[in-house]
N, CA, C and O atoms as a GROMACS GRO file, in nm:
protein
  268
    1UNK      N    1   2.731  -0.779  -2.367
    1UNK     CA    2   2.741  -0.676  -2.469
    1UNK      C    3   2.850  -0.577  -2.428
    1UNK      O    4   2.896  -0.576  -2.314
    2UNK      N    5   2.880  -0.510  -2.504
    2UNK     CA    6   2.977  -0.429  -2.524
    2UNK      C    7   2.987  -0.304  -2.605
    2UNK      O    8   2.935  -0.318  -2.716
    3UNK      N    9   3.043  -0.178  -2.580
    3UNK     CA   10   3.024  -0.065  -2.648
    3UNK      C   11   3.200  -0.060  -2.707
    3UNK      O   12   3.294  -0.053  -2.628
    4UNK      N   13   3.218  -0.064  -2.860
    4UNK     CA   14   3.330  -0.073  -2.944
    4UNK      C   15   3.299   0.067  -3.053
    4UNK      O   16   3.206   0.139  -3.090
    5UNK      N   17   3.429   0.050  -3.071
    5UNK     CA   18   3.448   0.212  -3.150
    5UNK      C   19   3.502   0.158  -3.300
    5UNK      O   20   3.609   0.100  -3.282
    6UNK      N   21   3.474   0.157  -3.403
    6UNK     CA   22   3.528   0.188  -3.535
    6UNK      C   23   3.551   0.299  -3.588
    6UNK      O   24   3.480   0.384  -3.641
    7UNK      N   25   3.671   0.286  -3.564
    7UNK     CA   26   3.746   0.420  -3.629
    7UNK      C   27   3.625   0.570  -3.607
    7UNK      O   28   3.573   0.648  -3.687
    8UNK      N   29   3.622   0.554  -3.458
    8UNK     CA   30   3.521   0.699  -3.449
    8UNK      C   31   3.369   0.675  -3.421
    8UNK      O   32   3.297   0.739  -3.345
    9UNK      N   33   3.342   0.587  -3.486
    9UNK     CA   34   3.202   0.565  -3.489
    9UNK      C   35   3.184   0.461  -3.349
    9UNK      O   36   3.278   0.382  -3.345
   10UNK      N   37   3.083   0.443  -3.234
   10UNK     CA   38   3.074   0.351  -3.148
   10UNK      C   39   2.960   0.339  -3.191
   10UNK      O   40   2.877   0.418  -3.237
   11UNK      N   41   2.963   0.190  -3.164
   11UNK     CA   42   2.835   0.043  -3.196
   11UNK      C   43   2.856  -0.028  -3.055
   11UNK      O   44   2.950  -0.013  -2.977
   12UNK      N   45   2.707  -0.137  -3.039
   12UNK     CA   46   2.725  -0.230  -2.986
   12UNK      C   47   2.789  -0.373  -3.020
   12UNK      O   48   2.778  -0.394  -3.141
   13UNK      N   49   2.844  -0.464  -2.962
   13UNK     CA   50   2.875  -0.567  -2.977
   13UNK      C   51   2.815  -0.683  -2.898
   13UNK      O   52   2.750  -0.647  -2.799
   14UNK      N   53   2.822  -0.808  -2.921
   14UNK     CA   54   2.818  -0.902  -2.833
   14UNK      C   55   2.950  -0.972  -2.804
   14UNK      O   56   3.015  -0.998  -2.905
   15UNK      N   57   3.002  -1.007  -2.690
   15UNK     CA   58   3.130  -1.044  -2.669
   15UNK      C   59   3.098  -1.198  -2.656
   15UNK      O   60   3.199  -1.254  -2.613
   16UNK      N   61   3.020  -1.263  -2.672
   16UNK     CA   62   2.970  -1.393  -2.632
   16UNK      C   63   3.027  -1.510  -2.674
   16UNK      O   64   3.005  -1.625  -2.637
   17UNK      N   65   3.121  -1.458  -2.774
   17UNK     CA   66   3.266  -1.565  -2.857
   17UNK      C   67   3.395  -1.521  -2.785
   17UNK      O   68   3.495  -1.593  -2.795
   18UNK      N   69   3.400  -1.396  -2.708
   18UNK     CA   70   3.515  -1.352  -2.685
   18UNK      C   71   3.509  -1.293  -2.526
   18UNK      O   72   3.546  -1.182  -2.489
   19UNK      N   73   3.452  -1.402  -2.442
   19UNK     CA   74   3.451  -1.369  -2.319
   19UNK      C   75   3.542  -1.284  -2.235
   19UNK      O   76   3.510  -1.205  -2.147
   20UNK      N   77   3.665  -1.318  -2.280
   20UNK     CA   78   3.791  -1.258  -2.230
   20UNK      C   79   3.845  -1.159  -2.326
   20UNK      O   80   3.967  -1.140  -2.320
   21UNK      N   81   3.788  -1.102  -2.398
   21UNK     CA   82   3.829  -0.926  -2.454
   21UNK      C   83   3.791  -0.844  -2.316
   21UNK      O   84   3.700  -0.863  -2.234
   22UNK      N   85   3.901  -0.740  -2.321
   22UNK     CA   86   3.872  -0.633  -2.223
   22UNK      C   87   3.896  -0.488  -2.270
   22UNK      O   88   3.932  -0.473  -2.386
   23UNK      N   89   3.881  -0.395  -2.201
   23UNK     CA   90   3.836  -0.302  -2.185
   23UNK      C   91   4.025  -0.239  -2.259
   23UNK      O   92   4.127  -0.240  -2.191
   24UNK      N   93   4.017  -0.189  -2.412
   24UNK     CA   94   4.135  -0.208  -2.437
   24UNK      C   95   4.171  -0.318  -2.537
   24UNK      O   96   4.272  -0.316  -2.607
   25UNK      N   97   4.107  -0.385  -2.537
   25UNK     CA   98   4.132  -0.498  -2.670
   25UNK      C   99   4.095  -0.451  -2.773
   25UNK      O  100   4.023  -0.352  -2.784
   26UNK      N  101   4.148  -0.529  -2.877
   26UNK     CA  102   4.112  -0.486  -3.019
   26UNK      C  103   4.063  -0.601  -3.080
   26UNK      O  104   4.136  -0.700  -3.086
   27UNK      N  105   3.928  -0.604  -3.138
   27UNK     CA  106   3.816  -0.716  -3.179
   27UNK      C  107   3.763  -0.708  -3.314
   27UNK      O  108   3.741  -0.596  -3.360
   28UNK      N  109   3.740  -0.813  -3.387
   28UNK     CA  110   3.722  -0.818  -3.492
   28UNK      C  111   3.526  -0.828  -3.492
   28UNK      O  112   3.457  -0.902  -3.421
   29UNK      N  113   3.505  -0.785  -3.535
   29UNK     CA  114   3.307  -0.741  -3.590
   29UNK      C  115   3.270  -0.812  -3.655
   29UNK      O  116   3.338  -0.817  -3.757
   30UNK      N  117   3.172  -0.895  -3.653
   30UNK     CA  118   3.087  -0.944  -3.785
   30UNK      C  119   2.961  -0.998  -3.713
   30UNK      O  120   2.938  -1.083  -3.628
   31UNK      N  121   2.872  -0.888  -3.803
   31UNK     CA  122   2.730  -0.891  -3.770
   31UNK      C  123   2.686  -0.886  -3.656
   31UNK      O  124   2.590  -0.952  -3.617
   32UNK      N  125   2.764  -0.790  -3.572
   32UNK     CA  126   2.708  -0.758  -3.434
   32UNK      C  127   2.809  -0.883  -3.352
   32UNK      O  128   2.793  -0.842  -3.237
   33UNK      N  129   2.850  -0.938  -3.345
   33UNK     CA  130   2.960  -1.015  -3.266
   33UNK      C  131   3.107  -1.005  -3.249
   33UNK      O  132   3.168  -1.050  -3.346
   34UNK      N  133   3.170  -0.966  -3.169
   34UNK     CA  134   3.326  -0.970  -3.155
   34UNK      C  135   3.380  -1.144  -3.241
   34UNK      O  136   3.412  -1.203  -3.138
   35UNK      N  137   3.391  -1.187  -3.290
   35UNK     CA  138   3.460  -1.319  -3.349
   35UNK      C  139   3.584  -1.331  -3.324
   35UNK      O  140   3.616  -1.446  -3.296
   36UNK      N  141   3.705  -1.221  -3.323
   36UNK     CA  142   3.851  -1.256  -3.276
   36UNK      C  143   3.930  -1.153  -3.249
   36UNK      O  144   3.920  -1.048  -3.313
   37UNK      N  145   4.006  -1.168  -3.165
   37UNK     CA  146   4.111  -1.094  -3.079
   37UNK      C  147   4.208  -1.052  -3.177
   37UNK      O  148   4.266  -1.145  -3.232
   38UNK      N  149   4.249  -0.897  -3.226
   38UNK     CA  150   4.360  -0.871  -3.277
   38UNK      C  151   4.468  -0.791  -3.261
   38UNK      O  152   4.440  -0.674  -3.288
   39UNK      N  153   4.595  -0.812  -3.224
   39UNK     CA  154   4.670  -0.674  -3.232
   39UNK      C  155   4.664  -0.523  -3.270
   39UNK      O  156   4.612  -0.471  -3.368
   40UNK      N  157   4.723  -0.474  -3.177
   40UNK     CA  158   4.691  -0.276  -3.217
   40UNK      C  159   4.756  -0.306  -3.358
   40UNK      O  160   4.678  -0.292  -3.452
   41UNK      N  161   4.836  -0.329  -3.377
   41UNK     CA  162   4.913  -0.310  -3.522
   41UNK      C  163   4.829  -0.368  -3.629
   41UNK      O  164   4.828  -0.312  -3.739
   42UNK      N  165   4.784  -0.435  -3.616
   42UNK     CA  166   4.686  -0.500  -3.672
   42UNK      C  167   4.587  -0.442  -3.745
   42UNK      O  168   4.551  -0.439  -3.863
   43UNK      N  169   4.533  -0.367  -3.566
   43UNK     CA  170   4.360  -0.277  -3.607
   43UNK      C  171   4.408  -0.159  -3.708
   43UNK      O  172   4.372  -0.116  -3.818
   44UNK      N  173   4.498  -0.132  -3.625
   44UNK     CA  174   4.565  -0.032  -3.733
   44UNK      C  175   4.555   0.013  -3.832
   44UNK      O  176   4.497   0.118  -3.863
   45UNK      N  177   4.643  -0.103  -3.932
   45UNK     CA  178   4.657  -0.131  -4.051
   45UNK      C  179   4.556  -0.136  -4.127
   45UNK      O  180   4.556  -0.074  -4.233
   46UNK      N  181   4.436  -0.224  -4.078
   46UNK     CA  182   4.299  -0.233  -4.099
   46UNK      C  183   4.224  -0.164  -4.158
   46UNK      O  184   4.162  -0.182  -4.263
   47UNK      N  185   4.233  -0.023  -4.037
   47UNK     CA  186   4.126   0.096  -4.032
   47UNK      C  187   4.186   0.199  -4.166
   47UNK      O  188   4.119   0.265  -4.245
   48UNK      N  189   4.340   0.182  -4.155
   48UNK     CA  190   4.386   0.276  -4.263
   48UNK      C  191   4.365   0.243  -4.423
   48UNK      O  192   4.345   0.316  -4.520
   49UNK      N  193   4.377   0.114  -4.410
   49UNK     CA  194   4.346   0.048  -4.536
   49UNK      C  195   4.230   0.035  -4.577
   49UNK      O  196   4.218   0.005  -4.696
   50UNK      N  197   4.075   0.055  -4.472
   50UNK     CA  198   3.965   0.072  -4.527
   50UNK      C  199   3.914   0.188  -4.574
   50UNK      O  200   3.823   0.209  -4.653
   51UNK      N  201   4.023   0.299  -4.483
   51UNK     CA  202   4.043   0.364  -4.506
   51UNK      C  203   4.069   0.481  -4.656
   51UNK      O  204   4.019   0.590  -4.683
   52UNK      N  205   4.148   0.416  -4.710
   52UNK     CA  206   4.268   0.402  -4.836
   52UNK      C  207   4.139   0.376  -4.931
   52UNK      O  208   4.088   0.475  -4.985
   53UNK      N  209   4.089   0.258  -4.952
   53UNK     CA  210   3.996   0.194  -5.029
   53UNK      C  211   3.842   0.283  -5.028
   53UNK      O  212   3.791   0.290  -5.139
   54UNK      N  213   3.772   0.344  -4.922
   54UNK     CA  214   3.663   0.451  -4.935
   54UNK      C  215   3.762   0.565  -5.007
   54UNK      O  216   3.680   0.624  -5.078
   55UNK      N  217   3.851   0.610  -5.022
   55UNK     CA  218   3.903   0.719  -5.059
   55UNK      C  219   3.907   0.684  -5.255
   55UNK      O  220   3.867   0.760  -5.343
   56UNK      N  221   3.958   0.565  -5.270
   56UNK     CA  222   3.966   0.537  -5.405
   56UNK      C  223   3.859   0.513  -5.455
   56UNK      O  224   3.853   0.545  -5.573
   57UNK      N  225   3.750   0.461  -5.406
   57UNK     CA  226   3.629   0.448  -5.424
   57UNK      C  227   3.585   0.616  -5.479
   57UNK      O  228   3.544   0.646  -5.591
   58UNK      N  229   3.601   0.678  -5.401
   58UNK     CA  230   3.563   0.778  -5.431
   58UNK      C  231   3.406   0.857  -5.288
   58UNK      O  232   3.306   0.928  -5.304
   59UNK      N  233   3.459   0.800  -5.186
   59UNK     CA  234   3.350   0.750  -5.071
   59UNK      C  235   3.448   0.887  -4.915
   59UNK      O  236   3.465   0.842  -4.802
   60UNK      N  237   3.479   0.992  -4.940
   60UNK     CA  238   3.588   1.096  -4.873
   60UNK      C  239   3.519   1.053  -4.786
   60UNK      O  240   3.594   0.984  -4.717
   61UNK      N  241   3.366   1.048  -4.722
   61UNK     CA  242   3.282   1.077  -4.633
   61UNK      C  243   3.280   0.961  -4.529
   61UNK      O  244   3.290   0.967  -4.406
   62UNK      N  245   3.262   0.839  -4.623
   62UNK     CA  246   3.268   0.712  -4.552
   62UNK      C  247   3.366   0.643  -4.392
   62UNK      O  248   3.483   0.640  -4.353
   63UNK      N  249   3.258   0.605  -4.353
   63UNK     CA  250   3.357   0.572  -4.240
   63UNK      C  251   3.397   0.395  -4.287
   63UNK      O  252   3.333   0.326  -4.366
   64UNK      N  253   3.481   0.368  -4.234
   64UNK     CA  254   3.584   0.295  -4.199
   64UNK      C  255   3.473   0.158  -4.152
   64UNK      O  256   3.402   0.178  -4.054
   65UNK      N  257   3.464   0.025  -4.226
   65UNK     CA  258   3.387  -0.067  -4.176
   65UNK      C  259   3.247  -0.074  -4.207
   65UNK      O  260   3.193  -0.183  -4.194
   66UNK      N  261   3.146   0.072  -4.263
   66UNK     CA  262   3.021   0.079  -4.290
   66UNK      C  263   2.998   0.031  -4.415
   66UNK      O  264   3.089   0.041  -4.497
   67UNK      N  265   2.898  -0.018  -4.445
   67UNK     CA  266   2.879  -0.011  -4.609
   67UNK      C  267   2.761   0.085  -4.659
   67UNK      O  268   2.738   0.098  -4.779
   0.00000   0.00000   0.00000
């Protein structure tokens, strides 16, 4: 297991697909599991764009990844 941050918010993970993420990687989430390794530019883009989308929604409050 593992302690990961979304955009602010920290959760647990299981790294158990992604043995070799470290401390500094950037990991993709689903349902409590790391599933894949991604670039900073990447997460980036990601977080801003879920970003972007709670805002049009109409969701100011929402974090980034929650539903």
């Amino acid at each position: 297991m593992a302690r990961v941050d979304f955009g602010g918010v920290s959760r647990e993970a299981c790294l158990a697909y992604l043995p070799e993420a470290a401390v500094g990687d950037y990991v993709l989430v689903h349902a409590g599991f790391a599933i894949t390794m991604v670039d900073e530019a990447e997460a980036r883009q990601t977080l801003e764009d879920l970003r972007q989308l709670a805002e049009l929604a109409g969701e100011d409050d929402a974090e980034p990844g929650f539903a």
